[in-house]
C-alpha positions as CSV (number, residue, x, y, z in Angstrom):
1,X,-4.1,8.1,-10.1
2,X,-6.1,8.0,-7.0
3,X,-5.9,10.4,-3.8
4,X,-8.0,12.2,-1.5
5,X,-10.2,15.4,-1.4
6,X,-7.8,16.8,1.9
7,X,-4.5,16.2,0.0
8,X,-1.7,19.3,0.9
9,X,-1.3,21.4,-2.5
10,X,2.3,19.7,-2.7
11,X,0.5,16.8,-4.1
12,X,-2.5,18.0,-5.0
13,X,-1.4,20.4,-7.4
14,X,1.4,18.0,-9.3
15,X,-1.9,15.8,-9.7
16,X,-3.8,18.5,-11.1
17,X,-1.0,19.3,-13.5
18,X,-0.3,15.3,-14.5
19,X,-4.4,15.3,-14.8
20,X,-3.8,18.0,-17.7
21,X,-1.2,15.9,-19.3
22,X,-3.8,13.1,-20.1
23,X,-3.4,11.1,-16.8
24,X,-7.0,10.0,-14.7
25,X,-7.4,11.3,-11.6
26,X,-9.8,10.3,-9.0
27,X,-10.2,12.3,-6.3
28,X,-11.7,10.2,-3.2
29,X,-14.5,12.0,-1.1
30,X,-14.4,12.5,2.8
31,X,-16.3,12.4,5.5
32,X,-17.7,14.8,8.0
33,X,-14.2,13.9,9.9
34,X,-12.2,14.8,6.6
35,X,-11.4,10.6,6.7
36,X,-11.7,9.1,3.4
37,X,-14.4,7.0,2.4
38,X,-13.2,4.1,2.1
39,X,-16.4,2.3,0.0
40,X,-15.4,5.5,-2.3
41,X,-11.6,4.1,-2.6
42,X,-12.6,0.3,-2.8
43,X,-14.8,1.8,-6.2
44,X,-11.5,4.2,-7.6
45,X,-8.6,1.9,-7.1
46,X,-8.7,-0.5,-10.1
47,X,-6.4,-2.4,-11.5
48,X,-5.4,0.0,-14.0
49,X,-4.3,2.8,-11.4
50,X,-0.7,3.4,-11.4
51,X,-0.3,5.6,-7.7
52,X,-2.5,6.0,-5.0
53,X,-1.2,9.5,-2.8
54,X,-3.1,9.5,1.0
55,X,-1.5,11.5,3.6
56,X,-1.4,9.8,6.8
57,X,-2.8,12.4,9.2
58,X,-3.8,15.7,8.0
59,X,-1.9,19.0,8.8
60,X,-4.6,20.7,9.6
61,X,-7.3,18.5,11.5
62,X,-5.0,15.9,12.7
63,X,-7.2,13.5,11.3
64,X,-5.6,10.0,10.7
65,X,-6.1,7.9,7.4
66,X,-6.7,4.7,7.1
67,X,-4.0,4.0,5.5
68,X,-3.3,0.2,5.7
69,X,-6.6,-0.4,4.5
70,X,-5.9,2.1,1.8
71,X,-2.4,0.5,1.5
72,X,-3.9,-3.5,1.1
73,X,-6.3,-2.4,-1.8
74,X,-3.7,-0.3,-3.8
75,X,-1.0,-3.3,-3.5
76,X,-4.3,-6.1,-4.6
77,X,-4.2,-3.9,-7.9
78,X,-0.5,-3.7,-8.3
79,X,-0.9,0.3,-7.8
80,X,2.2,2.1,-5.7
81,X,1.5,3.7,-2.9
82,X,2.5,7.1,-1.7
C-alpha cells in the first residue's frame, strides 16, 4: 500500500492498523506545498502494491494532488486506486 504523508486520519489510521497486520506501507513524502513528490511515488508504486490512497485536495491547505499522474503510475502496476 502506498499513500501520502498529508493523508486525513480516516485513512491514515486504517493504514496504520493494516500495516500492523503484516501489510507494506509506504508513506510518500511532500513538499514544502504539502504536494506529493512524485519522483518519491514513481520509486514506491511497484508492481506488487495492491492500493494507492491520495486525497485530491487537502482539507486543510487546499493543496491539489496530482492525482492523474498518481492515477497513470498506479493503473501501469495493476495497483487500485483510491
Amino acid at each position: 500500500m502506498v499513500t501520502s504523508a498529508v493523508e486525513h486520519p480516516s485513512v491514515m489510521q486504517p493504514m496504520h492498523w493494516l500495516e500492523a497486520e503484516g501489510w507494506q506501507l509506504t508513506v510518500l513524502p511532500v513538499d514544502g506545498t504539502s504536494r506529493v513528490r512524485m519522483e518519491a511515488a514513481a520509486q514506491a508504486i511497484r508492481r506488487d502494491t495492491a492500493l494507492v490512497s491520495v486525497m485530491l485536495a487537502n482539507n486543510e491547505t487546499g493543496t491539489m494532488q496530482p492525482v492523474p499522474e498518481i492515477a497513470a503510475l498506479a493503473h501501469a502496476h495493476g495497483a487500485f486506486l483510491h
